[in-house]
Each structure stands twice: as C-alpha cells, then as structure tokens.
C-alpha positions in Angstrom: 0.0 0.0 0.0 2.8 2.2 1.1 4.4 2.2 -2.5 1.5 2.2 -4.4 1.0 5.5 -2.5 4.5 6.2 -3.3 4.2 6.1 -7.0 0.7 7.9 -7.2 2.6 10.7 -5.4 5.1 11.1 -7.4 3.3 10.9 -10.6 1.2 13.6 -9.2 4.4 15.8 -7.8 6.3 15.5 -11.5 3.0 17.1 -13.1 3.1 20.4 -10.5 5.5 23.0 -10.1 6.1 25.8 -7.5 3.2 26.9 -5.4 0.7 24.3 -7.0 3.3 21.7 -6.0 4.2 23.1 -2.7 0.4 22.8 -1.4 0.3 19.3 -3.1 3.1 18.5 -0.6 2.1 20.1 1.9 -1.2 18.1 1.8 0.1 14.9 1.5 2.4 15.1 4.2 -0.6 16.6 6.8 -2.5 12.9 5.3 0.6 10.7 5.6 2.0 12.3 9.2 -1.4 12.0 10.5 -1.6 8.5 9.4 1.9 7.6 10.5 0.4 9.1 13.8 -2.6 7.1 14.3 -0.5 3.5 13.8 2.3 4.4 15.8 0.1 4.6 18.5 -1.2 1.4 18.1 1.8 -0.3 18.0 3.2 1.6 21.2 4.2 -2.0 23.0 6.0 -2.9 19.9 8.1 0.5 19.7 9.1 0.3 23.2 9.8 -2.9 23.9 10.7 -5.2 20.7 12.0 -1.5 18.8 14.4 -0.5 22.0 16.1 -4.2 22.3 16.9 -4.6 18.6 18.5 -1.0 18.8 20.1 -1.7 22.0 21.5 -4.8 20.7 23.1 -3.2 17.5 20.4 -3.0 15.0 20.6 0.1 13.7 17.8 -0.3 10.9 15.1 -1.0 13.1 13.2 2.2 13.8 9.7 2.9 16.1 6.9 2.9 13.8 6.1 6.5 13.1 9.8 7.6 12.8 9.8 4.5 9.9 7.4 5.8 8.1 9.6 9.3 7.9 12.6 7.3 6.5 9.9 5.5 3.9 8.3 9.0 3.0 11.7 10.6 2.6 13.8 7.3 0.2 10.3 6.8 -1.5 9.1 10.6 -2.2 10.9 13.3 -0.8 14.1 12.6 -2.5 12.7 11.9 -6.0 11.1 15.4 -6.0 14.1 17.1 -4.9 16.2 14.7 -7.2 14.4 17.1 -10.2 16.8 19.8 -9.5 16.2 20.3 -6.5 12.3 20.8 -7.3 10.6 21.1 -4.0 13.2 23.4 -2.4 13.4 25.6 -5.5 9.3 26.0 -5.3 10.3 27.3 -1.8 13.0 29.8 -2.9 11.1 31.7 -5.6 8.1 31.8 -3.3 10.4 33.8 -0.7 11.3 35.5 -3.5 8.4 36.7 -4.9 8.1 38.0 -1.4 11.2 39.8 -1.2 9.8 42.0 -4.2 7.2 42.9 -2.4 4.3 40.1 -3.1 1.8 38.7 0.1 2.7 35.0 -0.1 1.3 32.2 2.1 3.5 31.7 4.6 1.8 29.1 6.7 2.6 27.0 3.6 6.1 27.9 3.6 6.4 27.1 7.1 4.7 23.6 6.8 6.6 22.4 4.3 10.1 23.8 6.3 9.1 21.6 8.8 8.7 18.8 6.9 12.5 19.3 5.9 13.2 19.3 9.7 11.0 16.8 10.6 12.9 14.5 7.8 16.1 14.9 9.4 17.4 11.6 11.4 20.1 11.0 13.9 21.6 7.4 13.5 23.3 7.1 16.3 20.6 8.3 18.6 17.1 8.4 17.2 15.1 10.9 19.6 17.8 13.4 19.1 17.0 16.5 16.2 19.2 16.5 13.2 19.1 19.0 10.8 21.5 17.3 8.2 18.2 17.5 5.7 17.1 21.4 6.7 20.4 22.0 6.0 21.5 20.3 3.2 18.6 20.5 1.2 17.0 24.1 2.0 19.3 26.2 4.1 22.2 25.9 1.9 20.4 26.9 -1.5 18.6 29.3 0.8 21.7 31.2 1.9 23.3 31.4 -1.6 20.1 32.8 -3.7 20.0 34.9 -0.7 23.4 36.6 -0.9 23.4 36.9 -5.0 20.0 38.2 -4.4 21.3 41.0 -2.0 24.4 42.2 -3.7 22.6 42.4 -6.8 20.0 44.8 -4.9 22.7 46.7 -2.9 24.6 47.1 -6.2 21.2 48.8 -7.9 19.9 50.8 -5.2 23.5 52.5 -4.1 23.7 53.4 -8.2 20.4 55.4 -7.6 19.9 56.1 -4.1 21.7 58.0 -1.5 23.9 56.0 1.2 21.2 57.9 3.7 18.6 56.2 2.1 20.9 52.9 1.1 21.3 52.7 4.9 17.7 53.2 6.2 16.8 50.5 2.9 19.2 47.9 4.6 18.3 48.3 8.0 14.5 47.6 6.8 16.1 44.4 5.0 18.2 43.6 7.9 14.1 43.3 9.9 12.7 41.0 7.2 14.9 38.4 7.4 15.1 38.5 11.3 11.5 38.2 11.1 11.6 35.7 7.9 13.5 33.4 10.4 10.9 33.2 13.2 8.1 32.8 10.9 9.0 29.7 9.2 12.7 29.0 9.0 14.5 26.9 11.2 16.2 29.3 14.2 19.2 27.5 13.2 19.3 29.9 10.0 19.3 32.6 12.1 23.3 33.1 12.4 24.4 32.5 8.9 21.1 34.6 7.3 21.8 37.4 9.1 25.6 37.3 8.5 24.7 37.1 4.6 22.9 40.0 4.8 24.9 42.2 7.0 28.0 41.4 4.5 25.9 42.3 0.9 23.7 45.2 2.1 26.5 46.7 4.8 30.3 45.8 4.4 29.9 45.8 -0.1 28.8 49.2 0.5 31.2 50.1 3.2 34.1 49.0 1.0 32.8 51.3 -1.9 32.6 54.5 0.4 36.4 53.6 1.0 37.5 53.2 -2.4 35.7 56.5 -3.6 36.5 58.6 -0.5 32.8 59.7 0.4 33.8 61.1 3.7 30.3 62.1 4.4 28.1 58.9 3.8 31.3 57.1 5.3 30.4 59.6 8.1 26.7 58.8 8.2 27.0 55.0 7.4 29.8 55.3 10.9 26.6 56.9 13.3 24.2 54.2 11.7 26.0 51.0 12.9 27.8 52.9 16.3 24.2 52.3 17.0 24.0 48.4 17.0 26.0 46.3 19.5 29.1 45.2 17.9 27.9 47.0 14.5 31.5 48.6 14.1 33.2 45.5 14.7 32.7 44.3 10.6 33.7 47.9 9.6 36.5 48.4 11.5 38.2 45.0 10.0 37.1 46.4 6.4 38.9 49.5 7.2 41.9 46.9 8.2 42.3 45.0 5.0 42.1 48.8 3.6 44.9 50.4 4.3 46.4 47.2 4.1 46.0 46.6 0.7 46.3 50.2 -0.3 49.7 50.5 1.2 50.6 46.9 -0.1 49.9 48.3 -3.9 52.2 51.7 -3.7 54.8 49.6 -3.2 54.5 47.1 -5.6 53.8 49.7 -7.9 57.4 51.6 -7.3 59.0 48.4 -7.2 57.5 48.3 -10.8 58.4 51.2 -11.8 62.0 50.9 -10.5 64.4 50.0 -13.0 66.7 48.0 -10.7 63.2 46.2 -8.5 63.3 46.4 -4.5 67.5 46.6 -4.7 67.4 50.4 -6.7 64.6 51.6 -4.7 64.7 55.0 -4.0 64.5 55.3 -0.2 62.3 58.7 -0.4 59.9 57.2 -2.6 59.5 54.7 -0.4 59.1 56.6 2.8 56.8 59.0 1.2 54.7 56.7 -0.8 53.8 55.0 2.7 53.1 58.2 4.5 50.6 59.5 2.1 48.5 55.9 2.8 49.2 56.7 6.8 48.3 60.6 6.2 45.1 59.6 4.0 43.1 56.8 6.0 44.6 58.7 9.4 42.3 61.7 8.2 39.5 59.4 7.3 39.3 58.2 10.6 39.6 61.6 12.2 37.2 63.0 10.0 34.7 59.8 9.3 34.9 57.8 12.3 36.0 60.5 14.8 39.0 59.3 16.2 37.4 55.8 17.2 39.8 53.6 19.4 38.6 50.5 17.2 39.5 52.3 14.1 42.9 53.8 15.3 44.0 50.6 15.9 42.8 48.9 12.7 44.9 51.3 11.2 47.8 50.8 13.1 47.8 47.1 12.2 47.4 47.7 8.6 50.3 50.1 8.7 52.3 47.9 10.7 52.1 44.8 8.0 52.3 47.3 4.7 55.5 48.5 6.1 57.3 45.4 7.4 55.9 42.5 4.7 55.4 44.5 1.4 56.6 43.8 -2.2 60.4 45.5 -1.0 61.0 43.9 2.6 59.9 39.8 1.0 60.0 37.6 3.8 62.7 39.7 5.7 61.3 42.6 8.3 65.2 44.3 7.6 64.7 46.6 4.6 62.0 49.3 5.7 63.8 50.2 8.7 66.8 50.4 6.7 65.2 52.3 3.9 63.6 54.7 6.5 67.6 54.8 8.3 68.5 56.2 4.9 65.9 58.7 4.4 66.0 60.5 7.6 69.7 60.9 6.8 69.4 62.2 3.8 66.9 64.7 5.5 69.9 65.6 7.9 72.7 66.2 4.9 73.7 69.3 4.0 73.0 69.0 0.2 68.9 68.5 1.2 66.7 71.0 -0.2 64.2 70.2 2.2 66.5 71.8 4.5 66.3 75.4 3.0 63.2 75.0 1.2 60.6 72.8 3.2 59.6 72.1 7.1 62.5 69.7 8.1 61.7 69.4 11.9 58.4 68.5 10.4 59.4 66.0 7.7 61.1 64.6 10.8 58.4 63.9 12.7 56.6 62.3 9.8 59.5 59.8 9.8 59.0 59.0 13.5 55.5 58.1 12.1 56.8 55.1 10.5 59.5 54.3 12.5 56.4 53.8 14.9 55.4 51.0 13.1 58.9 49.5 12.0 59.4 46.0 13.5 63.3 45.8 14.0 63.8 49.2 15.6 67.4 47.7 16.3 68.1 47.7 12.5 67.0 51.4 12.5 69.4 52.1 15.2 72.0 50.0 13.3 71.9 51.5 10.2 71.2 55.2 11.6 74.2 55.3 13.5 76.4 54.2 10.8 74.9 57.0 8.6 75.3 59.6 11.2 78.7 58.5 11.9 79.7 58.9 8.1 78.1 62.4 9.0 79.3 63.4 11.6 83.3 62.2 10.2 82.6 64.2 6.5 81.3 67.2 8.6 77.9 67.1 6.0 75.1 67.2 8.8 72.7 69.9 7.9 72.6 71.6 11.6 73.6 70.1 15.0 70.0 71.2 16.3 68.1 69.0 13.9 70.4 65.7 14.5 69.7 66.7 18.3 65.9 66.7 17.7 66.4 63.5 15.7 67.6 61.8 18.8 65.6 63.5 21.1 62.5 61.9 18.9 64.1 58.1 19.0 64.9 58.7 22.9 61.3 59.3 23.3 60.2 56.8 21.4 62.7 53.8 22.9 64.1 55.1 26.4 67.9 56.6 26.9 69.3 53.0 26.5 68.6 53.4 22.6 70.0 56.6 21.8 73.1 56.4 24.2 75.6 55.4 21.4 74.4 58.2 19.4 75.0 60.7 21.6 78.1 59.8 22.5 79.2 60.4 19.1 78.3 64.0 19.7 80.6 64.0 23.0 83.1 62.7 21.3 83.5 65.1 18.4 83.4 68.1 20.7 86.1 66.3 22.7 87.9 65.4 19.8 87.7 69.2 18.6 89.3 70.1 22.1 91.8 67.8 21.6 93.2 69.0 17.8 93.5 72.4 19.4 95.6 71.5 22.2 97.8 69.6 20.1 98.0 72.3 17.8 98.7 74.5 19.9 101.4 72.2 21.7 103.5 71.7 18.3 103.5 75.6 17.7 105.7 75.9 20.8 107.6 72.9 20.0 108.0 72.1 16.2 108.0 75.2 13.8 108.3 73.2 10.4 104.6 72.2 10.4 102.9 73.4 7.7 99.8 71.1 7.2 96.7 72.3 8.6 95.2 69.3 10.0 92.1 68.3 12.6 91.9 64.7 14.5 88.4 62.7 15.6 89.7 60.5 18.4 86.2 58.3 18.3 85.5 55.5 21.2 85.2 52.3 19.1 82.3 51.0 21.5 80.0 53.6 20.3 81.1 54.6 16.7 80.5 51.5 13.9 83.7 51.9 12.2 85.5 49.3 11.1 89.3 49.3 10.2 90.7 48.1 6.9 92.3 44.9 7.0 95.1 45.6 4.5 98.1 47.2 5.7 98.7 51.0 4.7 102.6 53.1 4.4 101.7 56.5 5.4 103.1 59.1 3.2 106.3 60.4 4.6 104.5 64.1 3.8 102.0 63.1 6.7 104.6 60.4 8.8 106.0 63.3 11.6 102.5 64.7 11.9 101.6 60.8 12.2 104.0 60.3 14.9 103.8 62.9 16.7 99.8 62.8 17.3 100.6 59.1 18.4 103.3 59.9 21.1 101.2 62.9 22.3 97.8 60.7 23.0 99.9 58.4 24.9 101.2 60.5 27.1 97.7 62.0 27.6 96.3 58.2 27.9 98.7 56.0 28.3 96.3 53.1 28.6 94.7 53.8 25.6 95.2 52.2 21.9 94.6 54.4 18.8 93.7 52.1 15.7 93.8 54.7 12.5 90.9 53.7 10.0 92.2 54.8 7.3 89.5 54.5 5.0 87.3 56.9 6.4 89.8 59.4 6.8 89.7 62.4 4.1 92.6 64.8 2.8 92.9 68.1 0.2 96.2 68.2 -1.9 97.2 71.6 -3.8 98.4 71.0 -7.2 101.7 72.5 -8.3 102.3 71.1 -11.8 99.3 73.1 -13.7 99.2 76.4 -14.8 96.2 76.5 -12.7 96.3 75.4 -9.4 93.6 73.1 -7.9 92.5 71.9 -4.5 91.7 68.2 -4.7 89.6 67.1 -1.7 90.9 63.2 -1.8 90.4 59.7 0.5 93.4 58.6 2.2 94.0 56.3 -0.6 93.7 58.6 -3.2 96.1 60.9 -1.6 98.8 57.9 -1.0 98.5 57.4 -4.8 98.9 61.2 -5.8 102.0 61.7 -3.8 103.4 59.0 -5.4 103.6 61.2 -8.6 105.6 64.1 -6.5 108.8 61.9 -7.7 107.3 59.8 -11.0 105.5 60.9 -13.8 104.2 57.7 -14.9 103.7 54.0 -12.7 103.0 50.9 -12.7 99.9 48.9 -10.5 102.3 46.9 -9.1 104.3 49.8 -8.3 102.0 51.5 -6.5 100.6 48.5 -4.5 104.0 48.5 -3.0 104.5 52.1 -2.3 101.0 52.4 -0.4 100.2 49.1 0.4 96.4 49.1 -0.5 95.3 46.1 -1.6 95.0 45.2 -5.1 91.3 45.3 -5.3 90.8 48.5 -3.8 93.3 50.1 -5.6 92.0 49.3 -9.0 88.7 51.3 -8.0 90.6 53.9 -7.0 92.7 54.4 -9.7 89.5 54.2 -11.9 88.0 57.0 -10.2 91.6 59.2 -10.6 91.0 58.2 -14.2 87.4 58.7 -14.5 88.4 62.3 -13.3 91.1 62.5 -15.9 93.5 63.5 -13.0 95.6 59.6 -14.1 96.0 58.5 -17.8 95.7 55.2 -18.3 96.2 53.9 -22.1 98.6 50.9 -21.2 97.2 48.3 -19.1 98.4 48.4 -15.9 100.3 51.6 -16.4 99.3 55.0 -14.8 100.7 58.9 -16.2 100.0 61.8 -14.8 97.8 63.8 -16.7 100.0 67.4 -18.3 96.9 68.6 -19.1 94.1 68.3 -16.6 91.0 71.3 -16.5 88.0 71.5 -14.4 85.7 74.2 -13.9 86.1 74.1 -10.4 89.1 75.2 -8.1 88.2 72.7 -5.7 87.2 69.5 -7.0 85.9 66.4 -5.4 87.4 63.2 -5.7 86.4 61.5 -3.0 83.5 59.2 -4.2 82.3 55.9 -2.3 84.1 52.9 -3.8 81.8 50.4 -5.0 82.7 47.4 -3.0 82.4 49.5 0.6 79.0 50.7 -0.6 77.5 46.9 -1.2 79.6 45.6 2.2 78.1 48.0 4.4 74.6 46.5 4.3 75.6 43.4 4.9 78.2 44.5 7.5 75.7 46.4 9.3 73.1 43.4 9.1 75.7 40.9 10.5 76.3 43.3 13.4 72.5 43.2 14.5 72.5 39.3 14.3 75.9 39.6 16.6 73.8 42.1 19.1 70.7 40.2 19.3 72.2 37.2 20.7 74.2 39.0 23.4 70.8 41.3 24.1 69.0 37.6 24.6 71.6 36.1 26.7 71.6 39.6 28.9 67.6 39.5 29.0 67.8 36.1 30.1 70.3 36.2 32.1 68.4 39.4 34.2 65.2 37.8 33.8 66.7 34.5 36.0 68.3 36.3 38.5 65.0 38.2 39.4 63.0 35.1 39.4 65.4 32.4 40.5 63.7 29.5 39.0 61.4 29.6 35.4 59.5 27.1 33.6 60.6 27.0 29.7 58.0 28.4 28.2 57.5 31.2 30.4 60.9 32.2 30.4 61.0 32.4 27.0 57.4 34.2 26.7 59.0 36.7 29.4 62.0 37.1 27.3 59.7 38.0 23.8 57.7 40.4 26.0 60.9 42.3 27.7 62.9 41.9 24.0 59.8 43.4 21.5 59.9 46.7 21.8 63.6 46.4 20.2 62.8 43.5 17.4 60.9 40.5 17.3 63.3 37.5 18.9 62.7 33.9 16.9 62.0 31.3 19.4 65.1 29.2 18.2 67.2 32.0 18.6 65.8 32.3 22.5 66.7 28.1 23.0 69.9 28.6 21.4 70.5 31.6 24.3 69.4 29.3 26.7 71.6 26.1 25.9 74.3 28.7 25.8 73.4 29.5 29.5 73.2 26.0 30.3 76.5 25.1 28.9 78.1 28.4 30.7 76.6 27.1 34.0 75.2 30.5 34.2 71.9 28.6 34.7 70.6 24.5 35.1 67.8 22.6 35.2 66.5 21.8 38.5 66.4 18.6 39.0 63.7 15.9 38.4 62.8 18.0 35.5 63.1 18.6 32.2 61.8 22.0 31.2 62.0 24.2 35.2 65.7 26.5 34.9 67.2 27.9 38.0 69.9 30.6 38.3 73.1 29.9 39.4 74.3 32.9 41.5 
C-alpha cells in the first residue's frame, strides 16, 4: 500500500510546479503524518519494547513505527522530487522570492513544508535526538546562496540610484525582514548564517565602496548608523583593516615596478613618502569619518604595521624598511637637502617617526642610523647640530635613553675630539715650527662609533709620517692606557696642485692621496708599483685608480700603467674626488646586518640572564614568553634564537635545570 501511495505521489508531484506543488506537498504530508500518527500509537508495546532491544543490541535499521514511516516517505518521495533539480526546495525559494519583491505569499505553507525538511532529518546514532543534516543540506544551503546573489545584486542597484542615507535606512529595513523571515518559518538554526549574509551584501559591499571612492560624508553617516547596534563597528572596523592594508601593499608594488633595478634600486624617499601619504590619508579618514574611534585607530595601526614590514620590498625579511627609513631621515639631515632650505625639516622629521612607529626591528633602524650619522658626523655634512639633536631627542622618546646612548656619545666625542686638535696644535707651535699642514683629529671610542678598520696594511706618506708620529706619542702620554687604531679608510685629505698652470684643490680619500703623492717623484707608474709604495690592496686600488681616471686627473692607455695627466681642467678650483668605492657601498649593508644578528644574541643572553636572576627559577616556556615580551619593543626574537641563548646559558653554567625535571631552569648565583 505504502508504494503504491508512493508512486501515485510522485506521478502527481512530477505534473506540479512551485506553489501548485508546494500545497500538493504540503497536503500529503498533513494525510501521511497524520496517518503515521494514528499506527504508531497502536503499535506503542512494539516501539518500546521489541523497537528499543533490537536497537540496543546493534540493529541500527530498526526504527519505532512512526519515525519509519519518515525514512519510507523521505527514500520513496521526498528525495525523487528534490532529485528534479532540487524541485521542492526551488518552489520554496522563488516563493520567498516573490516575497522579497514585495508580493503577500502564504507563509503558513512555507512554514509547513520547512518543517517537513526538519521533521525529515534523522540521527543514527541516537534516534530521539534533532538532526538537521536534511534542513540543512537541502533548503538552508540553496537558501543562503540565492539569498546573498540576491542582496548584492540589490545593494549594487539601489547605491547606483539612491543615496547612502537612504541605502542605509533601505538595509536596515532588510536587515528586519529576514530577522522576522527566520521566526516565521525557517528553522532558528538559520538565524546566524542569514543574518551574517545579509549584513556582508547590504553593509560591508557598500562600506568598501565608500572607502575606495573617499565619500567622507556617507562614510560619516554610514559610521553613526552601525555605532548604533552592539558590535555594529566590529565588521567595519576589520574592512577599514584590510584597507589600508591593501592600499599600502599596492604603492609599493607599484614603485617596485616602476623601479628600474626592482626592491634593490629603490629609491629610499619614494618609499618613505609613498607610505606616508597611505598613513596621512586613512589617518584623516578616521579623524574626520569615524571621529577618532579607538577601534579604528588601531585597525589602522595594524594595517600600517604589516604594509611597512611584509610588502613587495622587505619579502619575507622585516630588515629593509627600517633600513630604507635609516637612509631617508639621513638624507633629510645632509647638507646638500633642499628640504633643509626649502621645506619644514623638523616636520618631515616627525613624519619619519610616524613610520619608524610602526617599524618592527627598531634595532636595524638604530643600526643603520648610526652608521649613517657617523659617516656624517666624520665628512662634517650634517645639515645643523640642532636637527640631529631633535632627531635623537625623537628616538629617545620613542625607545628610552638605552637606545639613543651610542648616538650621543658620538656627539661628546667630536666636541672632545675638537678640544683635543687644538691642544695639540697648539702644543707643536711651541715645539715644532716646520709644520705646515693644517690638519684636525676625531679621536672616536670604538664601543659607540660603527667603524671598522681596513684589513690591508697602509705606508703612510712620509709628507704626513711626523704629523703621524707625533699625534701618536702625544695621546699616549695623555692616555697611556689607551690604543689608537687609525681607520684609514674613512679618513679624508685636500692636496694643492703644483704642476698646472692653474692650481687646484683636490679634496681626496686617504687612498687617493697615497697614490697622488706618489707622482711628486714619478711621472708615470705601474699597478704593481704602487701597490708596494701604499700598500692598498690590489682590489681596492684598481677602483681607485678608476676614479683618478674617471676624473682625468691619471691617464691610463697601457694596461696596468698610470701617467699623470699634463693637461688636466676642471671648472672648479676645488674639486671632489672622493667618491664611495663600489665594494664598501655593497659591504656596508651586509656589514651592518651581520652586526644586528651579533647584538641580538648577546641582548637575549643579557635578558635572560636578568630575567633569572629576578625570578630564580622559570619554567621553559614562560621564560621564553618573558623574554619575547621584555625583548619586543627592540625586534621581534625567533624562538630558536631564545633556546639557542638558553643552551648557551646551560652550557656556561650561568643557569641548570633543577632537577627531576626537564623544562624548570634555576639561576646559578
């Protein structure tokens, strides 16, 4: 009887569609429930006797009576009308609709046959409990897609007509109806995700236009509409997030683009500036359109934050912004800057610190800042001592005295080292009248200035040897403790020429000048020559012979063979030879990055090392969540760095394990 049923059913359901067919349903599953009703209850002994043992026992097709005639109904007629392309729940969809645009429908009927999709739903492993696997994978899964095309393509529309105002007040109407759809006949179940759908078509779409088009007004109006509603911002405010993200993300792909040597020829001020007018722009918006909300500050501090250390330039490495930064706020502080004469510089500093704010290894910063200012300080091409004061003062504020001590040090030790050219000056006037080279010394404390020595050996010209010597026995008896090592390399001369009619001032390197004064005694040399008279190594010396003859002051038509040029003219008096050779440009990146890497593990060790004496005895993972929290203001520590520090500490007996454990440290005082 039950097939036969079966079959008439769904001959009659194939000849229906949409409402017609929904009411058929509807009323053949009030007759069939009612009768599944009426011999259940007859056969109430065998449901909860015979029924309940086979279950218990393992049988898990064996069902009570009325909850067997759901699992016949669904197999033998539910699923061949949804098998039609998903006929029954489509009838259901273009009912709701029909509704959406504004038609009366019958929702009793909807709400029947929703139940019936509930009703359908069965629990294997426990056969009195609700399932909604049918609800779900049947209606609220087609439900939830036709709803969220249906919305954008709405949302899309109106906003093209209407104004946000009204977009808003339209939305907040929609947001009602499908609250309200819910609790007439969907499942509450639906509630979550329908809402959801909604919110993101008919709130966060539109939000994300009134970003991309700057409409500081409706993004204004849309901001005092969702304040409103509990967590309303919360959506927006990650919106706002992937933002800025993305916009600052895109500047700097696009300059890496448009740079003809990628994310290695990048100009540094390009850089700086391109990310400071995504800061300057969303800062205003959220000012101005969400005024000043914590929620949003800090969305946009996050954004920033990623966009400036993981971007198209830095790759995987957080190294090159505060790098790039290092270089721009020196070239800000040179002499040569036209910002300095023609623009706000204490201002352009402060929009550095803006960034620097968000830099991840500040310690690279400091790295790279230092060795810039010391170059600086050395050439004597700072643009004012007050604006690299302010500079410091800034990064002081920013990361406590400890940060900025090095830097001013430097400071004390050029004024020191000023004091200390005068005095000897002054000395060899009273003792030693043949001097005649005018002449100034840096003494600089090689813990606080980044300057390396060369490694090659280096004759000092006999023209400069009694000055040499004489500044050597005078320290020593000043500071007898004390060892001067003479970087030559960064040290800088002016020769007077004597063989042209004209007579030139050549502002030299120590290098260049050993090679010049060669030519006091030889008109023409050979490389190898030379290498023995100054002692440079071969590799340097070839650059630097290429820049005498790039300037025309050397001749070289023979290899290996270097003349004096008879007939050297320049337009200038003074003319400056001293340009960076190529190989100390390219080494002092990687120079200065090896030196961070060399500080961080003794700034670990130390922070582990103060963090055990306070607290005596640690767990391993708190000590090394302790250490990330004391070290992050500084840079970002990588756990195996922190393990590394701590089997160093082991191994130095500086700490041990306590014993019966494997993971507890105590300190060894």
């Amino acid at each position: 009887m039950l097939c036969h049923t079966s079959q008439e059913q769904s001959q009659q359901s194939d000849a229906v569609q949409d409402e017609v067919l929904l009411r058929y349903y509807a009323a053949e599953w009030d007759r069939y429930t009612t009768g599944a009703n009426y011999i259940n209850r007859s056969f109430t002994y065998l449901n909860c006797h015979w029924v309940k043992r086979e279950r218990d026992e393992g049988q898990k097709g064996v069902y009570p009576v009325y909850t067997l005639a759901l699992v016949q109904w669904k197999s033998n007629f539910f699923l061949h009308v949804q098998s039609k392309n998903g006929k029954l729940a489509g009838a259901i969809l273009r009912l709701v609709e029909r509704q959406w645009n504004g038609e009366s429908i019958d929702q009793g009927l909807v709400k029947k046959v929703v139940d019936s999709f509930v009703s359908l739903g069965l629990d294997e492993s426990d056969i009195n409990k609700a399932s909604l696997d049918v609800y779900k994978e049947h209606l609220a899964t087609p439900f939830l897609e036709v709803t969220e095309k249906y919305y954008q393509q709405e949302s899309e529309a109106f906003l093209a007509e209407s104004s946000v105002s009204d977009y808003l007040k339209k939305a907040e109407e929609r947001l009602r109806e499908e609250e309200g759809r819910v609790d007439r006949y969907l499942s509450t179940e639906t509630r979550k995700q329908l809402v959801s759908k909604c919110e993101h078509e008919l709130m966060w779409e539109s939000f994300q236009n009134l970003l991309d088009f700057d409409k500081d007004e409706d993004l204004q109006r849309m901001y005092a509409l969702l304040s409103r509603i509990p967590e309303g911002l919360e959506p927006s405010r990650k919106k706002f997030e992937e933002h800025v993200k993305k916009a600052g993300l895109t500047v700097v792909s696009k300059l890496v683009g448009e740079a003809s040597e990628g994310a290695d020829g990048l100009d540094p001020k390009a850089y700086v500036d391109a990310l400071l007018e995504v800061h300057r722009k969303n800062s205003e918006t959220v000012t101005r359109s969400f005024r000043g909300e914590a929620g949003f500050v800090a969305s946009l501090d996050k954004a920033c934050r990623e966009s400036v250390n993981w971007n198209a330039v830095t790759g995987p490495s957080t190294t090159k912004s505060p790098e790039l930064l290092a270089k721009h706020a020196d070239m800000l502080l040179r002499k040569n800057n036209k910002m300095a004469e023609e623009e706000d510089l204490e201002g352009a500093l402060n929009r550095v610190m803006i960034l620097f704010k968000y830099v991840e290894d500040k310690d690279v910063f400091q790295m790279f800042y230092t060795t810039k200012l010391s170059k600086r300080l050395i050439h004597g091409v700072s643009a004012s001592d007050e604006s690299a004061a302010s500079m410091i003062s800034k990064l002081k504020e920013a990361c406590g005295f400890e940060y900025t001590k090095k830097l001013q040090r430097m400071f004390t030790d050029m004024s020191l080292s000023k004091d200390l050219t005068d005095q000897f000056k002054e000395r060899m006037q009273q003792n030693h009248d043949d001097m005649d080279i005018n002449f100034s010394i840096m003494v600089l404390g090689t813990n606080f200035w980044p300057l390396n020595a060369p490694n090659n050996d280096f004759i000092v010209p006999p023209e400069i040897l009694p000055t040499y010597d004489r500044f050597s026995k005078y320290y020593q008896t000043k500071h007898s403790g004390r060892k001067l090592t003479w970087p030559w390399n960064y040290s800088k001369n002016e020769l007077r020429t004597n063989y042209l009619n004209q007579k030139y001032i050549l502002m030299t390197s120590s290098y260049q000048m050993a090679v010049l004064l060669q030519y006091n005694n030889h008109d023409t040399l050979l490389l190898e020559e030379l290498q023995t008279a100054t002692a440079i190594s071969k590799d340097i010396l070839v650059q630097v012979l290429s820049l005498l003859v790039k300037a025309k002051i050397l001749v070289n038509e023979e290899t290996d063979q270097y003349d004096l040029n008879p007939n050297f003219k320049s337009e200038k008096i003074r003319v400056n030879l001293n340009q960076p050779i190529k190989t100390e440009v390219k080494a002092e990146s990687s120079e200065v990055l090896k030196t961070v890497d060399e500080d961080r593990k003794y700034v670990i060790q130390a922070t582990i090392v103060r963090i055990m004496k306070a607290r005596k005895t640690m767990k391993n993972q708190p000590l090394i969540q302790e250490v990330i929290s004391q070290i992050s203001q500084r840079f970002a520590p990588k756990i195996p760095d922190i393990k590394k520090a701590i089997d160093t500490h082991l191994e130095k007996e500086y700490i041990e394990r306590v014993d019966g454990t494997r993971d507890t440290f105590a300190y060894v005082a």
